[in-house]
C-alpha positions as CSV (number, residue, x, y, z in Angstrom):
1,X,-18.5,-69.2,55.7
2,X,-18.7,-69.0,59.3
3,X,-14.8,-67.8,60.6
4,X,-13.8,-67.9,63.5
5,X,-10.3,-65.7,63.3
6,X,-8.7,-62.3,63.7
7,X,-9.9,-59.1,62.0
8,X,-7.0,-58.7,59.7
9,X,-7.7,-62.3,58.0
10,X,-11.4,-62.1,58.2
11,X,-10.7,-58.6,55.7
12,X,-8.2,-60.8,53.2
13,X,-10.6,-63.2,52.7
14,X,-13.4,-60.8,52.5
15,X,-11.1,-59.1,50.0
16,X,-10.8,-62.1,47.6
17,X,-14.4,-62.7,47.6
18,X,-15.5,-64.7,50.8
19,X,-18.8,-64.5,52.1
20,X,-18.7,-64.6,55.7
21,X,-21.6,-65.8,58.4
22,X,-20.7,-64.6,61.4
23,X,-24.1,-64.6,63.1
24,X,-24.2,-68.2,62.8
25,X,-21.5,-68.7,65.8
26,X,-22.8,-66.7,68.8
27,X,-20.0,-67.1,70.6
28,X,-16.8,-68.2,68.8
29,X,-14.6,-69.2,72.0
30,X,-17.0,-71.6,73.4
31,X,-17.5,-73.2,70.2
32,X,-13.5,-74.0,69.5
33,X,-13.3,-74.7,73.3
34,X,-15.8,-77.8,72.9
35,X,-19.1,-76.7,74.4
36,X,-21.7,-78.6,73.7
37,X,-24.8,-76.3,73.8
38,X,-23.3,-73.9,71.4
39,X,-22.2,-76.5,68.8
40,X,-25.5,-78.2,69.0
41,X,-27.3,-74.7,68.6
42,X,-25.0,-74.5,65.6
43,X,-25.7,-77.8,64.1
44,X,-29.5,-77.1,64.2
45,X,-28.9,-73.4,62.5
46,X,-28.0,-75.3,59.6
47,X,-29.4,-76.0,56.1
48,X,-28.5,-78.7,53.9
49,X,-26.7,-76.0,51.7
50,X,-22.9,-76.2,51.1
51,X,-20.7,-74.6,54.1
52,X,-17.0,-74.0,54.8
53,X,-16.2,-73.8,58.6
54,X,-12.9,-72.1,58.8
55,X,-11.2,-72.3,62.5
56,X,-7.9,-70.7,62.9
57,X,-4.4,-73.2,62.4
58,X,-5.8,-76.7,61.8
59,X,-8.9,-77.9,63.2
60,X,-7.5,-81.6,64.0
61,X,-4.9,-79.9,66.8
62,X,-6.8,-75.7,67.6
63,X,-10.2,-77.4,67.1
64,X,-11.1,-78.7,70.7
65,X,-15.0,-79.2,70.0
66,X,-14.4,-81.2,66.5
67,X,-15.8,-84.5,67.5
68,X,-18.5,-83.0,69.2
69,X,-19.7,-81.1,66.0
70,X,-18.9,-84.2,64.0
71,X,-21.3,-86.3,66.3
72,X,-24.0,-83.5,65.8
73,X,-23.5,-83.5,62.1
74,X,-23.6,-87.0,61.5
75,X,-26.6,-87.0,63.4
76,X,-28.4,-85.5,60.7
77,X,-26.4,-86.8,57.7
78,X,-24.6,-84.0,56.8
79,X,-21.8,-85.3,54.6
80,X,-18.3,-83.2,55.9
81,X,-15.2,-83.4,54.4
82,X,-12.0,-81.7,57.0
83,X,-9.2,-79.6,55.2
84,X,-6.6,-79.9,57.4
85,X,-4.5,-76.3,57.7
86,X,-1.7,-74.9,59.2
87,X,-0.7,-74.3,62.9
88,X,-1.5,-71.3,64.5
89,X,2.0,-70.0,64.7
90,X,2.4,-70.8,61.1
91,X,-0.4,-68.6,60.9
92,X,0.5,-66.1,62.8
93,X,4.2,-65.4,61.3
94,X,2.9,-65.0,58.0
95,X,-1.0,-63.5,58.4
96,X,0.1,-61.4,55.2
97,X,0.1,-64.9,53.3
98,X,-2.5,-66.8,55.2
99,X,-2.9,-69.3,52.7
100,X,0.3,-69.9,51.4
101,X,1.3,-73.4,53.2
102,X,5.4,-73.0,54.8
103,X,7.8,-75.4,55.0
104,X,8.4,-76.5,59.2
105,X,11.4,-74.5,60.3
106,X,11.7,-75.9,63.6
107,X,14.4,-78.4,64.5
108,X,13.0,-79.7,67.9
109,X,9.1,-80.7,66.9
110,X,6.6,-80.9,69.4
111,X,3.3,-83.0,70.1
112,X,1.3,-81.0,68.7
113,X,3.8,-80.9,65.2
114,X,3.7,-84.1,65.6
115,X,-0.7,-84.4,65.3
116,X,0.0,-81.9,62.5
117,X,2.3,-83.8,60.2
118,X,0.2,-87.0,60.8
119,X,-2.8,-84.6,59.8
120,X,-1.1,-83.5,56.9
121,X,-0.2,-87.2,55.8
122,X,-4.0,-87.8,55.9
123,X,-4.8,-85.0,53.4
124,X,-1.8,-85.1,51.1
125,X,-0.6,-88.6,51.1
126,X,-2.1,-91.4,48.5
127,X,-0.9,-94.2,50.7
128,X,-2.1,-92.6,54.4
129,X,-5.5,-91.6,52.9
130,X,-5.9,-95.0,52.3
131,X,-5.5,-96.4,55.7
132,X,-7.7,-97.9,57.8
133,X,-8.1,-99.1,62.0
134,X,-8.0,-102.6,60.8
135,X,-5.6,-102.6,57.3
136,X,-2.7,-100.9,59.8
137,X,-2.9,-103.8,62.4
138,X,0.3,-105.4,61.0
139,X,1.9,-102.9,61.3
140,X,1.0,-101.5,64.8
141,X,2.2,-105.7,65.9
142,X,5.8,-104.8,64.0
143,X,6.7,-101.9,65.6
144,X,5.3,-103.7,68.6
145,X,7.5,-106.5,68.0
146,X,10.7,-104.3,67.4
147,X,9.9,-101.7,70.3
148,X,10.4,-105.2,72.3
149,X,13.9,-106.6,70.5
150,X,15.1,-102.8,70.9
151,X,14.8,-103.5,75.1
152,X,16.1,-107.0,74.3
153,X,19.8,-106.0,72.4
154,X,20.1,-102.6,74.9
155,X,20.2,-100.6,72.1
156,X,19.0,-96.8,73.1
157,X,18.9,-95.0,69.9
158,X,16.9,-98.1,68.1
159,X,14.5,-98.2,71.4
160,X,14.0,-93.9,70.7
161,X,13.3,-94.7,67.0
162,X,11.1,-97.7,67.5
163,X,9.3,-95.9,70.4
164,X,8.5,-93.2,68.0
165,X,7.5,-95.5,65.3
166,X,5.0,-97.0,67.7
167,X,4.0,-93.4,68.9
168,X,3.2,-92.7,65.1
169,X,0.4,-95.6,64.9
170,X,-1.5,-94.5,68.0
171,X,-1.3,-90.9,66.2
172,X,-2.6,-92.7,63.5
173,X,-5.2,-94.2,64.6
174,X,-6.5,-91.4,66.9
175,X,-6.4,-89.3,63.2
176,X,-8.6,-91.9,61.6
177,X,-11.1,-91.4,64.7
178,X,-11.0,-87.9,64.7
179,X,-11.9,-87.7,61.1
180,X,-14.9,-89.9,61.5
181,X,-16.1,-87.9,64.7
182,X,-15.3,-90.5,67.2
183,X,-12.2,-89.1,69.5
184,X,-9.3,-87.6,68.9
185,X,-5.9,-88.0,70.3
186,X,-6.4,-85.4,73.4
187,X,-9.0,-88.0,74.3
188,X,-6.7,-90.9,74.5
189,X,-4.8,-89.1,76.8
190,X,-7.1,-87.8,79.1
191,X,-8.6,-90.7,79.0
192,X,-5.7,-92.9,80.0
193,X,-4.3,-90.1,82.5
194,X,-7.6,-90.9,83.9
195,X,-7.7,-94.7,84.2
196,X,-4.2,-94.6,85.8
197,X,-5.3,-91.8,88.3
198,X,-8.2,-93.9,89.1
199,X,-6.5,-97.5,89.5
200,X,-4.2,-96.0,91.8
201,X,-5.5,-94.8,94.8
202,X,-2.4,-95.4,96.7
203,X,-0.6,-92.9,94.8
204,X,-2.7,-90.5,93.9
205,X,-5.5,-90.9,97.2
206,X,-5.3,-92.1,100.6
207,X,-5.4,-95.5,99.8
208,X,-2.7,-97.6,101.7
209,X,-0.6,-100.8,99.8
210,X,2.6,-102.2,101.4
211,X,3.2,-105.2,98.8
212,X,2.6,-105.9,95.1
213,X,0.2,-108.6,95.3
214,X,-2.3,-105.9,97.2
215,X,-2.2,-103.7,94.4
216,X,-3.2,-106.4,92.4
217,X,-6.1,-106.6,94.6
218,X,-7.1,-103.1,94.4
219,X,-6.4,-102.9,90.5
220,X,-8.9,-105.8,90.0
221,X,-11.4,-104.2,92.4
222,X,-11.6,-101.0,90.6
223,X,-11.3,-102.5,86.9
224,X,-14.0,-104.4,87.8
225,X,-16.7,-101.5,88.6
226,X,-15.6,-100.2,85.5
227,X,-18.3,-100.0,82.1
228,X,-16.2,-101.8,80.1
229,X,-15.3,-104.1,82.4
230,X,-18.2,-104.6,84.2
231,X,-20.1,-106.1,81.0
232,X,-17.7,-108.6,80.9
233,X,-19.0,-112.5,81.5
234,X,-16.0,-114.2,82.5
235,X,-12.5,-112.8,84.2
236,X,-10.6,-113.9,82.0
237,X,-12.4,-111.8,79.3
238,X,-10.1,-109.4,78.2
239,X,-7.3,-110.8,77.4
240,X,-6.8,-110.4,73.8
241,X,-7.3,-114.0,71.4
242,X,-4.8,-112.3,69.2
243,X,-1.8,-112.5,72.0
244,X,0.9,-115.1,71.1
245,X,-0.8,-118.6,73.0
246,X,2.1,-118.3,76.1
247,X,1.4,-115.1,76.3
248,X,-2.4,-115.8,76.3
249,X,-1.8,-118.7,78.8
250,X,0.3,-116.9,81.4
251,X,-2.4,-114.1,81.5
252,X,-5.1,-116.3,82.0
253,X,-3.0,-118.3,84.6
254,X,-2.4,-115.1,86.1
255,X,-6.2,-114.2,86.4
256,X,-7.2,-117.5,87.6
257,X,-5.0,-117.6,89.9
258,X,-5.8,-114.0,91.7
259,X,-8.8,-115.9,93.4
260,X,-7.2,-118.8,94.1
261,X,-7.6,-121.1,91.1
262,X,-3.2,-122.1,90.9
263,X,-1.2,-124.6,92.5
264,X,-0.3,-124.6,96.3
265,X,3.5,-125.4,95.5
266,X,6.0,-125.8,92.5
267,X,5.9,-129.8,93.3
268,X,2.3,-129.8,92.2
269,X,3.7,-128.2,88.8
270,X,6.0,-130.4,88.3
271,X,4.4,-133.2,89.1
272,X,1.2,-132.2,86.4
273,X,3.8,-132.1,84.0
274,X,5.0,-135.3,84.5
275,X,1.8,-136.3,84.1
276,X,0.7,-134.5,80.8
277,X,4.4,-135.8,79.0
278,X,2.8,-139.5,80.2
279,X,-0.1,-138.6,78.1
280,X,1.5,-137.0,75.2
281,X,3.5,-140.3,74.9
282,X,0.3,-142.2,75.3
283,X,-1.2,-140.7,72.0
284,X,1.7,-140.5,70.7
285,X,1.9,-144.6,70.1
286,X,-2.4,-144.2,69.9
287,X,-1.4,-142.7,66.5
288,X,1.6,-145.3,65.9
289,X,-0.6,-148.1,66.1
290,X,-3.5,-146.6,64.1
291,X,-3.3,-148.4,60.7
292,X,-3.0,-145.7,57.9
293,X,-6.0,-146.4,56.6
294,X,-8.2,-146.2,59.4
295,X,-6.2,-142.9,60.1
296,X,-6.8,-141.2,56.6
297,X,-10.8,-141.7,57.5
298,X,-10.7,-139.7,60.0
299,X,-11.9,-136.1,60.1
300,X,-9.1,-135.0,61.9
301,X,-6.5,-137.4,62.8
302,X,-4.3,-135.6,64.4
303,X,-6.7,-134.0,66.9
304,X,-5.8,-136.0,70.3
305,X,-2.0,-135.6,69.9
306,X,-2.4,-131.8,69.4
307,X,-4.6,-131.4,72.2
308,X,-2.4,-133.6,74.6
309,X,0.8,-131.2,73.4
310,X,-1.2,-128.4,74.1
311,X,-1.9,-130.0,77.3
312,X,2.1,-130.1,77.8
313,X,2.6,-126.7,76.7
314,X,-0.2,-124.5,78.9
315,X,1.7,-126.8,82.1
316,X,4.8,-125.7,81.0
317,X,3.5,-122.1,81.0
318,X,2.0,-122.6,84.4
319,X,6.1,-124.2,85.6
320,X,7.6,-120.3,84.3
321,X,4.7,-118.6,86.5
322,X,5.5,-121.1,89.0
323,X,9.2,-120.5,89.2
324,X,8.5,-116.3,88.9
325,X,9.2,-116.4,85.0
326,X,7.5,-115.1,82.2
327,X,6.9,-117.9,79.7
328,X,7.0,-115.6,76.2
329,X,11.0,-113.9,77.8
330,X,11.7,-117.4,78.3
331,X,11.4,-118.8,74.9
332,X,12.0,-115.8,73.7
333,X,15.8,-116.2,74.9
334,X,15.7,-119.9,73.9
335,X,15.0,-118.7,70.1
336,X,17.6,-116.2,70.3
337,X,20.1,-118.8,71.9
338,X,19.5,-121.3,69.3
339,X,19.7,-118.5,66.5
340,X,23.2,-117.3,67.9
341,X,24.5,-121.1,68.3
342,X,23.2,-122.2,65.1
343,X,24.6,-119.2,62.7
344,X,27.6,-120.3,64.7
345,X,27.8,-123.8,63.4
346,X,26.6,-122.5,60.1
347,X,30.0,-120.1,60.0
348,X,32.5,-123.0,60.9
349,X,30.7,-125.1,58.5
350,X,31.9,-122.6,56.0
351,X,34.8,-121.9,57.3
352,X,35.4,-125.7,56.5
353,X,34.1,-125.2,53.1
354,X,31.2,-127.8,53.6
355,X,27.3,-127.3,54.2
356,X,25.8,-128.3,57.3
357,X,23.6,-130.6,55.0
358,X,26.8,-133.0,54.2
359,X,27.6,-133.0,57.7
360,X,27.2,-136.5,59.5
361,X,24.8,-136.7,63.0
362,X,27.8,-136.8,64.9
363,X,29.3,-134.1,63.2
364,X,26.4,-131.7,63.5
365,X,26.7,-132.6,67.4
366,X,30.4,-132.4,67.7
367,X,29.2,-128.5,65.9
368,X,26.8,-127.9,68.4
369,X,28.5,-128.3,71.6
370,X,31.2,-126.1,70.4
371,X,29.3,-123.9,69.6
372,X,27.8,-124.2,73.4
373,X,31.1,-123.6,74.7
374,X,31.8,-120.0,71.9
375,X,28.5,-118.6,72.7
């Protein structure tokens, strides 16, 4: 066992019948700092014989060089298997018990806690080892979702919970990663502290901006001599397929339009919407006047009246951006207008000791504009 700790737990171990192989790690600090000469040296050292690495606290938060060593050993298919421990204070307090694991007695956790308890999940948890990148995507779009209706209802203490929530699947996902070698969370951050440093030059250089739409400008400029971005065929490449369809819209809208592909003037909007409702109504009475059975032979009946709403709705998307709106905030407040006006109807309907289902048209009208006027 290669160890890379203090004397007086290198002697317990030694004392309950460890073998230790020090000479295999020439120089301990580099290789828990993450340099990659003396973990490569390390990685060729090694036999296909069984080994236990021990690093000092747990090697997923103290271990810096992990995913470099993880790389270097998949490289020649040596199977690994990481045993999370315990923090280096843990450690510390108690080097009489080293391996006795303690409850946390802290009341105010920190980041790094926080990377150990998700750590700690991974190892001891049936339902966290399970986990995958792609089984814990509906859950990263909840907590999405309810991050957003926490900033929508101006509720603090839900927006600190849900933040935190969301904070716990980027943990997550940065464990899964780090257990397979690939990155680990202290990359996402440098990585992003990075990006933002970079696509700012007017903050953070000498660049100089004086309005919003020439940041745009330089954002796009510098995205765009980016790898990732750089292999990129189209613009509008990017944007993810699984964003809600107005969101989708308005950001390719957006992109199109930063070189010059938009409308000169909201009249232009209005007047292509005019003219896509014309259409809409034109298949509309296509489909009318198809006889059933010529309809029911068709592969897909239905096809030119979808596409002409969709025509409708990507104009009315391109109407919000026109008018300085965003098109998902929009209907967004249209769905939670409809839900507060209709629960109300719903609650006088009861109040009345009738359903809304034995209520007349007129009735259910006289309901709704009341309900206009109370909410």
């Amino acid at each position: 066992m290669p160890l890379l700790a203090p004397p007086e737990l290198a002697l317990f171990l030694e004392s309950e019948g460890v073998v230790l192989m020090r000479q295999l790690i020439s120089d301990p600090d580099l290789f828990v700092r993450g340099s990659e000469e003396v973990i490569a040296s390390f990685v060729r050292d090694l036999d296909q014989s069984d080994l236990a690495l021990a690093i000092l606290g747990n090697p997923l938060s103290d271990f810096a060089g992990l995913p470099i060593l993880l790389r270097g050993l998949e490289a020649r298919n040596i199977p690994t298997e990481i045993v999370p421990g315990m923090p280096r204070a843990t450690l510390a307090a108690a080097i009489a018990m080293p391996l006795v694991p303690l409850p946390p007695q802290a009341t105010q956790h920190s980041w790094h806690d926080l990377v150990e308890v998700m750590a700690r999940l991974r190892r001891s948890c049936p339902w966290d080892r399970e986990q995958t990148h792609r089984s814990l995507i509906p859950y990263l779009v909840e907590e999405t979702y309810e991050v957003v209706d926490a900033v929508e209802q101006n509720h603090d203490g839900d927006l600190c919970e849900e933040l935190g929530d969301l904070l716990l699947q980027i943990v997550f996902h940065s464990q899964l990663a780090t257990e397979r070698g690939k990155f680990s969370i202290a990359d996402v951050v440098n990585a992003l502290a990075n990006k933002m440093i970079r696509r700012h030059p007017h903050v953070f250089g000498e660049t100089q901006v004086s309005t919003v739409s020439e940041v745009w400008q330089n954002w796009d400029a510098l995205k765009s001599t980016e790898a990732s971005v750089a292999k990129r065929k189209s613009k509008l490449d990017g944007i993810p397929s699984g964003l809600g369809a107005l969101q989708r819209s308005q950001k390719m809208q957006e992109k199109a339009a930063r070189v010059g592909f938009d409308w000169p003037n909201l009249e232009g909007v209005l007047a292509k919407l005019h003219e896509e409702l014309g259409e809409l109504e034109a298949a509309r009475v296509e489909r009318a006047n198809t006889p059933r059975s010529l309809r029911h032979g068709l592969a897909d009946p239905d096809r030119h009246l979808r596409e002409e709403m969709g025509d409708v709705l990507f104009t009315a998307v391109n109407l919000a951006r026109a008018l300085g709106l965003d098109a998902e905030t929009a209907l967004r407040d249209a769905n939670t207008k409809f839900y507060t006006r209709f629960t109300f109807m719903e609650q006088e309907s009861e109040r009345n000791q009738k359903s809304l289902s034995e209520l007349s048209l007129d009735e259910l009208d006289a309901l709704w504009q009341l309900a206009k006027i109370h909410t």
